[in-house]
ROFI-9538 format. One line per 5 residues: number of its first residue (from 1); for each residue x, y, z of C-alpha. Coordinates in steps of 0.001 Angstrom, whole numbers, plus 500000, padded with zeros to 6 digits. Layout:
# residues N
NUM> X,Y,Z; ...
This chain:
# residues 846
1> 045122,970334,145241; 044415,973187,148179; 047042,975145,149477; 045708,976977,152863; 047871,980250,153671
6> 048470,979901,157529; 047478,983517,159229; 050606,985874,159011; 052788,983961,156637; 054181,985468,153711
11> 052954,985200,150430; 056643,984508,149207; 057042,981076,151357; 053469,979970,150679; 054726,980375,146874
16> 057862,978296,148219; 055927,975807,149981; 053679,975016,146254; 056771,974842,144510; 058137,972079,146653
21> 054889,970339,147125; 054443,970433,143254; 058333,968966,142940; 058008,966347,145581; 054528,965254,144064
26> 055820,965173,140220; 058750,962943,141490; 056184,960984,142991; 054010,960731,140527; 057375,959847,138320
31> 058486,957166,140317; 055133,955126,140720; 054656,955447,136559; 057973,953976,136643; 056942,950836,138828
36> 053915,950568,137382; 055695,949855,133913; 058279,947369,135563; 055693,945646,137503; 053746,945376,133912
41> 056996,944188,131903; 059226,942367,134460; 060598,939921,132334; 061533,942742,129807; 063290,944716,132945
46> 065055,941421,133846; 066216,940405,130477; 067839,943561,129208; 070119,943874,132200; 071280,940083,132099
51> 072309,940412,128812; 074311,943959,129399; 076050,941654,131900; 076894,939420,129886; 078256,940906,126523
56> 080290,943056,129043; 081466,940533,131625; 083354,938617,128457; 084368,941533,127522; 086507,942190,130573
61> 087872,938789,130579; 089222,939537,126978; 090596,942933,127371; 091768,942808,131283; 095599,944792,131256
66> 097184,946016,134546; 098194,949359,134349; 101933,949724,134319; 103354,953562,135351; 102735,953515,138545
71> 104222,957082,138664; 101524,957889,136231; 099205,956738,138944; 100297,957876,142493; 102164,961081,141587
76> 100531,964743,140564; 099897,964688,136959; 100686,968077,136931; 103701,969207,139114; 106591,971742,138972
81> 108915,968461,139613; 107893,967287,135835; 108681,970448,134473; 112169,970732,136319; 112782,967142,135763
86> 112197,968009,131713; 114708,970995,132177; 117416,968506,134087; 117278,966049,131007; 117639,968546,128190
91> 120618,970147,129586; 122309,966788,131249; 120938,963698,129102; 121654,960603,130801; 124016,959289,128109
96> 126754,961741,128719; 126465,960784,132539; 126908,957010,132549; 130600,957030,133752; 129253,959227,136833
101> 128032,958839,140748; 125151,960416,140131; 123374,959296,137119; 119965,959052,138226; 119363,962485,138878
106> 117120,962545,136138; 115279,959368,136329; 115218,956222,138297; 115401,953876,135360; 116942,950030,135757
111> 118400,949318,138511; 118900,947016,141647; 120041,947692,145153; 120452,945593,147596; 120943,946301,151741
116> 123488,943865,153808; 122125,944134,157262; 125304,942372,159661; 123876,940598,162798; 122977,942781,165464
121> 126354,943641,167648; 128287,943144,164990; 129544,945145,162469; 129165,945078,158425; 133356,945814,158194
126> 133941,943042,158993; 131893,940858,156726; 134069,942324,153439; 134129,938491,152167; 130673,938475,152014
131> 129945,941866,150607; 132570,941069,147850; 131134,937836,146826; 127429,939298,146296; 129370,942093,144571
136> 131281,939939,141974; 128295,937578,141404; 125893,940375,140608; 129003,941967,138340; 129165,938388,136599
141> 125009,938553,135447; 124612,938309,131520; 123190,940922,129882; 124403,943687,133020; 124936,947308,132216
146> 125920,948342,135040; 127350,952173,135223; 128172,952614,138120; 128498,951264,142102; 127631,953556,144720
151> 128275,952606,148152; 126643,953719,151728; 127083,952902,154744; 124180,952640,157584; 124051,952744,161396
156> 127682,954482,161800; 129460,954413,165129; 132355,956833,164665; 135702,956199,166710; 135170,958642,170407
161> 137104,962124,170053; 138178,961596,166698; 139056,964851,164575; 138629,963123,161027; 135238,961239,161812
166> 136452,958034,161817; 134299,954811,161524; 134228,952476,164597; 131469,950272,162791; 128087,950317,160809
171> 125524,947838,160941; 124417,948155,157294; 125954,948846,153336; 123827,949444,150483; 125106,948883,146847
176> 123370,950240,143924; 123560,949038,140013; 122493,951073,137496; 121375,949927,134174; 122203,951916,130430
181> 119263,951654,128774; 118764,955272,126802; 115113,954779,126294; 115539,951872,124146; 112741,949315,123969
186> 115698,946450,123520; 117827,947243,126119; 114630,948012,128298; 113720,944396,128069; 117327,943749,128554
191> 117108,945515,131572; 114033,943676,132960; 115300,940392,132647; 118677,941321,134302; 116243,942740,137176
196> 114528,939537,137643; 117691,937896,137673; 118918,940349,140061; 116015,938950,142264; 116686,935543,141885
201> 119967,936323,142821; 119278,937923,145916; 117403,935236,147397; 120159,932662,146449; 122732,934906,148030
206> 120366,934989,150941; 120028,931307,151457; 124183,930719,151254; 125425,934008,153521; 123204,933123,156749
211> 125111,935730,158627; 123982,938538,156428; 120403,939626,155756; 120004,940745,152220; 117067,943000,151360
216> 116689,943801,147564; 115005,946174,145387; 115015,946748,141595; 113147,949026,139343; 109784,947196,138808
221> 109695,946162,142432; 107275,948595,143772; 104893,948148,140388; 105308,944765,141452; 104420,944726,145112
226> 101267,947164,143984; 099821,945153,141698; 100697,942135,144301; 097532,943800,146265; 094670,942687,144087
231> 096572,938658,143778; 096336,938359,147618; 092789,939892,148207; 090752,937843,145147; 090103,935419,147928
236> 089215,937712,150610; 086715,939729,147944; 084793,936343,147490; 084749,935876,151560; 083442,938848,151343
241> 080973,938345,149279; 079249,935487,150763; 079102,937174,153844; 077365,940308,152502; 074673,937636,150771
246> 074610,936011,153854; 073669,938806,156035; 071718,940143,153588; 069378,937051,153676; 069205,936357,157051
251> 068084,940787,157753; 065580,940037,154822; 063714,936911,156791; 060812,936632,158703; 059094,933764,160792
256> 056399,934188,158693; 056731,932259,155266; 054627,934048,153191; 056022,937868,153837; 059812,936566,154698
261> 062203,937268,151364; 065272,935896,152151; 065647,935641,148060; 065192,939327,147814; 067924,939730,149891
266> 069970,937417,148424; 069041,938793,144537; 069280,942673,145533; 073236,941700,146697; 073807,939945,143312
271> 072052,942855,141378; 074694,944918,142903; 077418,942588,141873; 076465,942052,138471; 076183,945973,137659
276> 080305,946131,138823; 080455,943468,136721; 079309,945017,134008; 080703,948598,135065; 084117,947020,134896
281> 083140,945591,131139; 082508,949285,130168; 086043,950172,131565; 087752,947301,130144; 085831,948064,126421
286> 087150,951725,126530; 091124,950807,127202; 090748,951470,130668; 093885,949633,132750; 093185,947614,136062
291> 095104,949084,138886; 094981,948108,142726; 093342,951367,143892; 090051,950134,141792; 089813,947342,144609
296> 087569,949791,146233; 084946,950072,144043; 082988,946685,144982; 082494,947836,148319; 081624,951245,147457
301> 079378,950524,144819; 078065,947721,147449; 077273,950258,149972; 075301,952393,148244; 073342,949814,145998
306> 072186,947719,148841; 070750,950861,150582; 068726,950880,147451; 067663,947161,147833; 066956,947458,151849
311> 064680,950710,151526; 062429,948966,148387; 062068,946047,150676; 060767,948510,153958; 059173,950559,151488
316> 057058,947040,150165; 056775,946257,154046; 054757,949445,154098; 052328,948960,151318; 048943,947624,152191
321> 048267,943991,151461; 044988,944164,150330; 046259,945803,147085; 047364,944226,143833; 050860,943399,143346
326> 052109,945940,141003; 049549,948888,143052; 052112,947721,146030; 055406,947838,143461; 054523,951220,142498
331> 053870,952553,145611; 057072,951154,147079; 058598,952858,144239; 056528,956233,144903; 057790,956065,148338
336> 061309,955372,148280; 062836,956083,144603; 062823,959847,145328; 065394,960052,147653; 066916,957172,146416
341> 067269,959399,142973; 068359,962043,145058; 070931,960219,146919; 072206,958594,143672; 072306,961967,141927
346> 074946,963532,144950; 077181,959960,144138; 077585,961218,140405; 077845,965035,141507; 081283,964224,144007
351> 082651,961635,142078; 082164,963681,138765; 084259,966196,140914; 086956,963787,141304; 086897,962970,137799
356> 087434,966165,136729; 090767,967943,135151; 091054,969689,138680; 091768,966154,140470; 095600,966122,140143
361> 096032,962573,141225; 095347,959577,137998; 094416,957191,140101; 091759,959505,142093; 090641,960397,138170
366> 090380,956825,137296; 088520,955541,140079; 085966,958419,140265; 085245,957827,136659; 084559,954502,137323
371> 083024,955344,140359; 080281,957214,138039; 079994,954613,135950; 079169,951957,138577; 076539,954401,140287
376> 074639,955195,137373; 074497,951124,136338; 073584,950491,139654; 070664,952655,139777; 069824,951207,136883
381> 070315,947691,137614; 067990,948386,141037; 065027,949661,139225; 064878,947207,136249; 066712,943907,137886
386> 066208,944325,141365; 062232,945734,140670; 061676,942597,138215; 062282,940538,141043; 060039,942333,143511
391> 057182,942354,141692; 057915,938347,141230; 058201,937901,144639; 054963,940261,145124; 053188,937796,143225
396> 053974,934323,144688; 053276,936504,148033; 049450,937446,146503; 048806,933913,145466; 049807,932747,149576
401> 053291,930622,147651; 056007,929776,150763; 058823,932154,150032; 061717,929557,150394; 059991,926537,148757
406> 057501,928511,146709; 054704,926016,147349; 051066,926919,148159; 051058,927598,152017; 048189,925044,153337
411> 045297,926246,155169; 044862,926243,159117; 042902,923488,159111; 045444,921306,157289; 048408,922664,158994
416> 046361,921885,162670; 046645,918011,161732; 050432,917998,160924; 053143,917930,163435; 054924,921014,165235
421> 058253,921178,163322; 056021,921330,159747; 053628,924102,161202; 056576,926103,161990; 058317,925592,158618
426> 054485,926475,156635; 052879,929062,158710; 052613,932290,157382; 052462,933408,161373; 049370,935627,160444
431> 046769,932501,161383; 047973,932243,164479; 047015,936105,165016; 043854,938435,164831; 043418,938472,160774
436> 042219,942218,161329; 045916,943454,162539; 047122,946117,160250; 050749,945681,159683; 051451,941740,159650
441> 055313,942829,158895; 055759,944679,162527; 056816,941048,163367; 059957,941728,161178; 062637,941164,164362
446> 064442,944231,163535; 061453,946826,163619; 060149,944789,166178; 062939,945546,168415; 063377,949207,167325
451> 059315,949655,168097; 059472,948107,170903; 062628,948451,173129; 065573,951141,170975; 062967,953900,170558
456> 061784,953981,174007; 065323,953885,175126; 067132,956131,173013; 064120,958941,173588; 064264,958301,177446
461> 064741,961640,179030; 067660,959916,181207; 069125,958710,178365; 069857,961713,176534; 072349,963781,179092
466> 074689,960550,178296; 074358,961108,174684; 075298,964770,174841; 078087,964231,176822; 079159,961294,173549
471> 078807,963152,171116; 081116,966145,172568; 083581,963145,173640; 082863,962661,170220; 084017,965986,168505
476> 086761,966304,170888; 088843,963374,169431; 087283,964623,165896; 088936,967585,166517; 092118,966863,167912
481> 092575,964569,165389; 091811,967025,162455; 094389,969545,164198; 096962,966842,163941; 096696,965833,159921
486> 100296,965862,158000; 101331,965359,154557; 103195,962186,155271; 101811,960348,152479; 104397,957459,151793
491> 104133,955252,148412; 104534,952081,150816; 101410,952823,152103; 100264,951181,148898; 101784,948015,148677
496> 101510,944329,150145; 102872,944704,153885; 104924,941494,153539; 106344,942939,150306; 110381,943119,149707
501> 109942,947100,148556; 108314,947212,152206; 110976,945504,153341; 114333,947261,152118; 112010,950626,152749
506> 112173,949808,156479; 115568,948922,156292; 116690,951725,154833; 114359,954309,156665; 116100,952428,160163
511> 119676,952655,158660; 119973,955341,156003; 117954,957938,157237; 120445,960703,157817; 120440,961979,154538
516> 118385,962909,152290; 118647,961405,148750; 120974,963296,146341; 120014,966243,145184; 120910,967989,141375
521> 121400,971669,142009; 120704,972781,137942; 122103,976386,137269; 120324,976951,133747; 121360,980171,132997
526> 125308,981891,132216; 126749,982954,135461; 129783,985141,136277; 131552,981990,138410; 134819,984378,138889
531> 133141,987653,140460; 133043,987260,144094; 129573,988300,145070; 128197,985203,142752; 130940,982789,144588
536> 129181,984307,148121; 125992,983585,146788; 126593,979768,145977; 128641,979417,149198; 124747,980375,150804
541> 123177,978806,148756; 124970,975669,149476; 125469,975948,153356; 123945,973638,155257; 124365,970756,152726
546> 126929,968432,152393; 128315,969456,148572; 129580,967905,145515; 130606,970808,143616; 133026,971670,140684
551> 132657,975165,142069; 134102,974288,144991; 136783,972166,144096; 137932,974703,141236; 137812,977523,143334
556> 140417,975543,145995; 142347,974396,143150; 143193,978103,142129; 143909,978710,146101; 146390,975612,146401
561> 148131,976294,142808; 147568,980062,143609; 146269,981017,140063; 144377,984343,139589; 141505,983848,137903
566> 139409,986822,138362; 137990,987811,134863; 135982,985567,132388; 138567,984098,129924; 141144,983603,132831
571> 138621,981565,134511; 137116,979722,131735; 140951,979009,130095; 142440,977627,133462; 139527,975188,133802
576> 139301,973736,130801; 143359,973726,130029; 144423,972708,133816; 141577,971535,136432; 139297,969228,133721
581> 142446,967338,132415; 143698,966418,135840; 142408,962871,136878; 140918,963481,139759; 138568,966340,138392
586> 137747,964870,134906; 134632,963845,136371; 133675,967128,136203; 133279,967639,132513; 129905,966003,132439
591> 128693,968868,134581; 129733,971750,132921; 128021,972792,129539; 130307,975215,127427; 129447,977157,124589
596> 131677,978527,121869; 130983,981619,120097; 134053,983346,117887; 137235,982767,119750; 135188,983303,122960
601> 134215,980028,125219; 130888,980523,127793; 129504,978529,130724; 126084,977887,130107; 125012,975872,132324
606> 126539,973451,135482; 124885,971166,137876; 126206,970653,141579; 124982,967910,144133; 123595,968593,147310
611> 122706,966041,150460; 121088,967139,153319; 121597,966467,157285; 118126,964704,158137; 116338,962790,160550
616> 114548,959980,161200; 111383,961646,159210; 112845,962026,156372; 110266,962133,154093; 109195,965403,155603
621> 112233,967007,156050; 113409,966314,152591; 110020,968564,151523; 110645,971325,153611; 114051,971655,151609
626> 112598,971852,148635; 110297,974162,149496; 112851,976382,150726; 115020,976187,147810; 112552,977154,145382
631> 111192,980424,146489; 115055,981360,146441; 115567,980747,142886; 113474,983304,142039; 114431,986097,144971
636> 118684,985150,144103; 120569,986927,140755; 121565,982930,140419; 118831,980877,138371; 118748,977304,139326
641> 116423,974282,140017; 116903,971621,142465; 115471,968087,141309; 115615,964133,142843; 113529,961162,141244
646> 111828,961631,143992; 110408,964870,143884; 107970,963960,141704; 105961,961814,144042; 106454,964373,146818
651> 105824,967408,145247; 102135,969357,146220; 101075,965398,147042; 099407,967003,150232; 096974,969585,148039
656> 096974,967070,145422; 095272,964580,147075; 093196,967301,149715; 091564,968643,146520; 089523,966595,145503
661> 087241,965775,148470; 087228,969863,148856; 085607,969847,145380; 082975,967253,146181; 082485,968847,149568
666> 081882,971906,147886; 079835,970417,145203; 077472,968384,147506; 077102,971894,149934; 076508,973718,146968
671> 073557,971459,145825; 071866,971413,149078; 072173,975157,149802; 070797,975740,145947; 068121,972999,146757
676> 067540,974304,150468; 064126,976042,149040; 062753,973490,146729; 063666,969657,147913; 060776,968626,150467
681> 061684,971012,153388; 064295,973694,153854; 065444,971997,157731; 065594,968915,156315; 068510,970225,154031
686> 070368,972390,156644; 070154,969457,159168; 071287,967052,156549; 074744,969488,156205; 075113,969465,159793
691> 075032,965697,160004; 077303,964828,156887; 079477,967674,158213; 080178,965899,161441; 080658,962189,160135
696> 083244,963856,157424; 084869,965835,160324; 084670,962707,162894; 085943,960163,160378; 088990,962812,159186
701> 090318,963292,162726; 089935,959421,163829; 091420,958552,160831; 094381,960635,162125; 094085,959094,165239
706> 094453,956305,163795; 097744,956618,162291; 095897,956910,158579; 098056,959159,156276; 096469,961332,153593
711> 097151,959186,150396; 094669,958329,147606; 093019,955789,149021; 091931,957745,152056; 090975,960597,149923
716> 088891,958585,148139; 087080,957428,151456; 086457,960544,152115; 084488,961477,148890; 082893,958100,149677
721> 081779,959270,153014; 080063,962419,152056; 077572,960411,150138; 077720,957288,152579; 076245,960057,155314
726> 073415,961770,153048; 072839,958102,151556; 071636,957123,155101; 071031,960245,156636; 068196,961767,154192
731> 065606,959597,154352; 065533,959510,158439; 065789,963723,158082; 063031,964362,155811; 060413,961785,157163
736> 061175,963447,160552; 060717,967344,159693; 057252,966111,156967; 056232,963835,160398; 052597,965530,161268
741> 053031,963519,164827; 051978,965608,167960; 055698,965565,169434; 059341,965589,168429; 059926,962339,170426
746> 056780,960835,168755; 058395,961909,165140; 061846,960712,165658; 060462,956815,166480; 057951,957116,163459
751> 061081,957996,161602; 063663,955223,163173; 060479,952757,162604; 060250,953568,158812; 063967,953729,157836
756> 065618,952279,160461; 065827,948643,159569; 067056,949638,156220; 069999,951711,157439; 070560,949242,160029
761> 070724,946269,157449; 073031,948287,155243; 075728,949107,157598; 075843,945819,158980; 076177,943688,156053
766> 078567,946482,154789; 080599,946307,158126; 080396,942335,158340; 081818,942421,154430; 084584,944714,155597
771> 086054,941744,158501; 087805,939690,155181; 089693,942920,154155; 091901,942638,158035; 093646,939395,156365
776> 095149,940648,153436; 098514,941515,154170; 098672,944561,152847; 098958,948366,153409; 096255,949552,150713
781> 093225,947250,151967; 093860,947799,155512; 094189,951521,154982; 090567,950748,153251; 089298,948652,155872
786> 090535,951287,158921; 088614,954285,156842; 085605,952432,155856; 084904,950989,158967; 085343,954441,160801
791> 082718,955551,157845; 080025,953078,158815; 080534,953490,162727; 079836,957151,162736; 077004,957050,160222
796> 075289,954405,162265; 076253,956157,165382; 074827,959419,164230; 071801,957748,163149; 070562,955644,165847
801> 072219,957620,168470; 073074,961173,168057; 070284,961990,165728; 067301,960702,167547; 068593,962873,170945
806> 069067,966409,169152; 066416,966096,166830; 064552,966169,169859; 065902,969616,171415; 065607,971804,168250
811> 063534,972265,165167; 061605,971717,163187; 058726,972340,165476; 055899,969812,165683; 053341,972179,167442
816> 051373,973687,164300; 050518,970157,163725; 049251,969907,166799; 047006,972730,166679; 046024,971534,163445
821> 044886,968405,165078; 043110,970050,167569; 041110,971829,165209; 040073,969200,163346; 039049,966697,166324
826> 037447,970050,167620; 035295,970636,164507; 034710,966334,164088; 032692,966479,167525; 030878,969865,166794
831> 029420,967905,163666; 028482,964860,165886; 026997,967050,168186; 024972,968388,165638; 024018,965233,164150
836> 022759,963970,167690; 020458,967004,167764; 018465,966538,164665; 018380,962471,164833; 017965,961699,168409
841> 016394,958735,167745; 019513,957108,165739; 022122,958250,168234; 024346,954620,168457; 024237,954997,164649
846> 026667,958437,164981
């Protein structure tokens, strides 16, 4: 090996420039070992893998469970909302609350609520026979523990000019039935059964009041309607399935019979399937729990792995024929394992991210762990399963066998005697041509029309002004639509669209959406209720909200019955002796804790209950509160919490779910920078972060655009599309910057003529298998289907497109090579010359 210092260049980048030589070479030099030993033991490298599929594909069957918190799942693991949640139930346990309005402060726990929606026009007043028969038949279920009814009313018209805020008429009531159950495993499966009877009810109900519209919803509904996801798309996987093998088959073919492999196609898109198979095994074997969000992972792992397939198939395409089989398997493997490590290694890097205790989300967790899992089997599975069956179908190809019927091809003599249909189906379409043409696969139709018409178009100097003026058409919408992302991640988004829970959710966002959900207001430390400055302090605390406060009804008891109460055992004697035996307050005792020390009696702790004025967003609104109301429980002399069910799946979800692709983004930019000196060429690295950097940034903001909220599932494209862009991306950007052609222009088409029926084969059987995922009803797969597709459009735009045009305008340079050229062609004719002088006499033999 020579290394030649060019004049002027340091010594410290020629030293660079060995090191990455002596890399790229070793992983060379790696990589055609390792075909060379599956090309010598292909049954061995088909046989281990078949069986891993099978011990772990019965496996799965055996130990298949649906996971079944889905609050486990969807909300932060780790959230201040737990913690005051925790705090709520220790001082207020639910069992001293079951007689009161507000007993799921704490948690949601069994229950059933149902909305009666009146016809439009008329008003739910006056359908009080109807309301009171649902009522009394839900009230006569077996097995009911109900605590208590609240009511609500929905679309209020109040009466014009009226001082009291009477009600004119409301289009909608809900009624809500909450179940004791204490924790108890018995009366938890008490409680389930009186849900699904609840259900049944419902629909009964439904079928005999035809002038109400009942929409239900019980505990277990939205678990229900989550897990409802993977029923409904089983189908559509399948569809989707066959049409990725499909495509895959037809890209793969050829007119020509002896170098077509349709059956590589078809085997490289069932070597993919079989390593989920057996990724989901591994899950299964270590108690992992099936959830909807892992109806990703097909496709993902299905994107990536038949990249793999696609570029060993070009990378065969470019071997020479006159070489054994396994010399050709090894050098296919030489040529495109490399980046095909690399790639794989930047799958395991992000998703390793996600996987780790930083990710605050499960589901994100689970999935990137399995995500890890499926990448590392599928690399695996391409090299041993996938390589088995080249080097089989490199062999049938040496010995002239038809690659469909795998019969000796006749010769041209035989085939010249035989009618036109048969020569068509047995011609190797090399007879008919000069049997000195180098490259017999240039008639594959997809390089043939990328050499012969898309490169000269897309490097047309006319051409390019229109691409410029795309791509910053492009960015614009990228970037207004990155300027417009929200937290407004809803738990709807992941359920089945035709759903009940999506249903009643609609319902009740159209009619109930002026308040926010109850909120507990949790003082947790001894306060001085009877000094005035604390009384000012809740009255601030609590203005703005509509109250439901023993504060506030004490302290207008004393006014009315005009009792002084201005120390402590005044105050604390009058309550407990007067205001908590009167009927109408002795509600109140479940929200006061007292403590007794001596002759002395204390106020330890009280809860109040707080709604809020909202609007139509409520979601949003509803967070703002609470992030309001917590900074002022530390600034205020009164220590409180505020805490709703709820909380818990709003609280942080925003930076939750945003942190993870950060990570990943900052672990694959940190890997390329620390690479950017030693992997193949420095440019190659800083133009692969400007590419990957746009398709993240163009599929964020038209995912905005697109009325995409940030939830899990979208987060989890996002990871995906980081290594969807380097995946296709790389191995177009470092064939162009180690191209030795005389031109830019003449580099990018060597480049789009290498890789570009690969990339183009991936993305379109990945796009094609996408189309099934539009007919599932359901929010979660078409949130999937919008983010992926948006994935593969911009990859495929910026590498056929936007790529090809700029790569032209800036470096790498291309004209040291073409000095280097010059030298050499000028120093081949000075020998000539000089071999024409000393043997004139043989000069036609120069």
């Amino acid at each position: 090996m020579c290394f030649l210092r060019r004049p002027g260049a340091p010594a410290s980048w020629i030293w660079w420039r060995m090191l990455r030589q002596v890399l790229r070479r070793g992983l060379q030099s790696f990589c055609h070992r390792l075909g060379l030993c599956v090309s010598r033991h292909p049954v061995f490298f088909l046989t281990v893998p078949a069986v891993l599929t099978i011990t772990f594909g019965l496996s799965a069957l055996n130990r298949f469970q649906p996971e079944g918190d889905l609050e486990r799942l969807v909300a932060p693991s780790h959230s201040l909302a737990k913690i005051e949640r925790s705090l709520a139930s220790s001082l207020f346990p639910l069992d001293q609350s079951k007689s009161q309005l507000y007993s799921d402060l704490h948690t949601p726990g069994r229950y059933g609520r149902v909305i009666l929606l009146s016809p439009p026009g008329d008003s739910i007043l006056l359908q009080a026979e109807g309301i009171l028969q649902t009522h009394r038949a839900v009230l006569e279920m077996k097995d009911g523990r109900n605590s208590f009814i609240g009511h609500q009313l929905g679309g209020v018209v109040e009466v014009p000019n009226s001082k009291d805020q009477r009600v004119k008429l409301a289009r909608a009531i809900q009624i809500t039935y909450y179940l004791q159950t204490y924790g108890s495993a018995t009366q938890d499966l008490i409680g389930e059964k009186w849900e699904n009877e609840f259900c049944k009810l419902m629909r009964k109900l439904q079928e005999e009041h035809q002038d109400l519209q009942l929409y239900s919803l019980a505990s277990f509904s939205l678990w229900r309607d989550f897990h409802k996801t993977s029923i409904l798309a089983r189908s559509k996987v399948l569809v989707s399935l066959v049409l990725i093998l499909t495509t895959a088959t037809l890209s793969s073919s050829m007119k020509d019979c002896l170098r077509s492999k349709p059956f590589l196609g078809l085997l490289g898109v069932l070597t993919v399937c079989i390593s989920i198979v057996t990724a989901a095994g591994i899950f299964f074997v270590t108690d992992g729990k099936y959830n909807s969000t892992l109806l990703g992972i097909p496709f993902f792992a299905m994107g990536h792995g038949t990249k793999g397939v696609f570029e060993l198939l070009s990378g065969w395409r470019r071997t020479r024929e006159n070489l054994p089989f396994k010399d050709r398997v090894a050098d296919a493997y030489s040529d495109v394992m490399v980046t095909y490590t690399m790639t794989s290694s930047l799958y395991l890097i992000t998703f390793g991210m996600g996987a780790s205790p930083f990710t605050n989300i499960e589901a994100v967790k689970v999935f990137c762990q399995n995500m890890c899992v499926s990448i590392l089997l599928n690399y695996f599975y391409i090299f041993s399963f996938f390589g088995s069956c080249l080097v089989f179908a490199g062999q049938l190809e040496q010995n002239r066998y038809h690659s469909i019927f795998c019969c000796k091809i006749p010769s041209a003599e035989y085939l010249d005697r035989k009618p036109v249909w048969f020569q068509t189906v047995m011609s190797d379409g090399h007879q008919q041509t000069s049997h000195h043409e180098t490259d017999p696969y240039q008639h594959h139709f997809i390089q043939h029309f990328l050499r012969e018409h898309y490169n000269e178009w897309i490097t047309n100097i006319y051409v390019k002004p229109f691409v410029v003026i795309l791509y910053l058409i492009y960015a614009s919408f990228s970037f207004m639509g990155c300027l417009q992302i929200s937290d407004r991640a809803n738990i709807i988004n992941l359920l089945a669209s035709d759903s009940p829970s999506v249903s009643y959710a609609m319902v009740q966002q159209k009619y109930f959406s002026n308040y926010s959900p109850v909120i507990g207001f949790y003082i947790y430390e001894p306060l001085e209720y009877w000094n005035s400055s604390v009384q000012e302090d809740l009255r601030r605390l609590c203005s703005g909200f509509t109250a439901v406060s023993w504060v506030e009804q004490y302290y207008q008891f004393l006014k009315v019955s005009n009792i002084s109460a201005n120390n402590k055992s005044d105050f604390i004697s009058v309550l407990q002796s007067s205001f908590l035996k009167k009927p109408e307050f002795q509600h109140f005792r479940n929200d006061i804790i007292f403590s007794k020390a001596g002759d002395e009696n204390n106020i330890i702790a009280s809860r109040l209950y707080l709604v809020a004025r909202t609007s139509r967003d409520k979601q949003k609104e509803v967070i703002e509160v609470l992030e309001k109301l917590r900074p002022l429980s530390l600034s205020k002399s009164i220590r409180f919490i505020v805490f709703n069910p709820s909380f818990v799946f709003m609280d942080h979800y925003g930076l939750s779910v945003t942190v993870p692709v950060l990570i990943a983004g900052f672990g694959v930019l940190l890997v390329l920078i620390l690479t950017f000196f030693l992997v193949i060429h420095p440019l190659g690295n800083f133009w692969l972060i400007l590419s990957v950097t746009s398709i993240e940034l163009g599929v964020l903001g038209l995912m905005t655009l697109w009325n995409v909220d940030m939830d899990c599932i979208s987060i989890l494209c996002l990871i995906y599309t980081l290594n969807f862009a380097i995946d296709h991306c790389a191995p177009l950007l470092y064939t162009f910057v180690l191209a030795t052609e005389h031109t830019r222009t003449q580099c990018i088409k060597s480049s789009l003529q290498e890789h570009g029926t690969a990339i183009l084969q991936n993305v379109t059987s990945f796009l094609i298998g996408l189309v099934p995922l539009l007919f599932v009803p359901s929010n979660l797969t078409f949130t999937l289907f919008k983010c992926l597709l948006l994935m593969g459009g911009c990859t495929l735009l910026h590498c056929f497109v936007i790529l090809p045009v700029f790569l032209t305008f800036f470096p790498p340079s291309k004209k040291h090579h073409k000095k280097k050229k010059r030298a050499k062609r000028k120093e081949r004719e000075e020998i000539e010359c000089i071999e024409i002088q000393e043997n004139p006499d043989h000069v036609t033999t120069v």
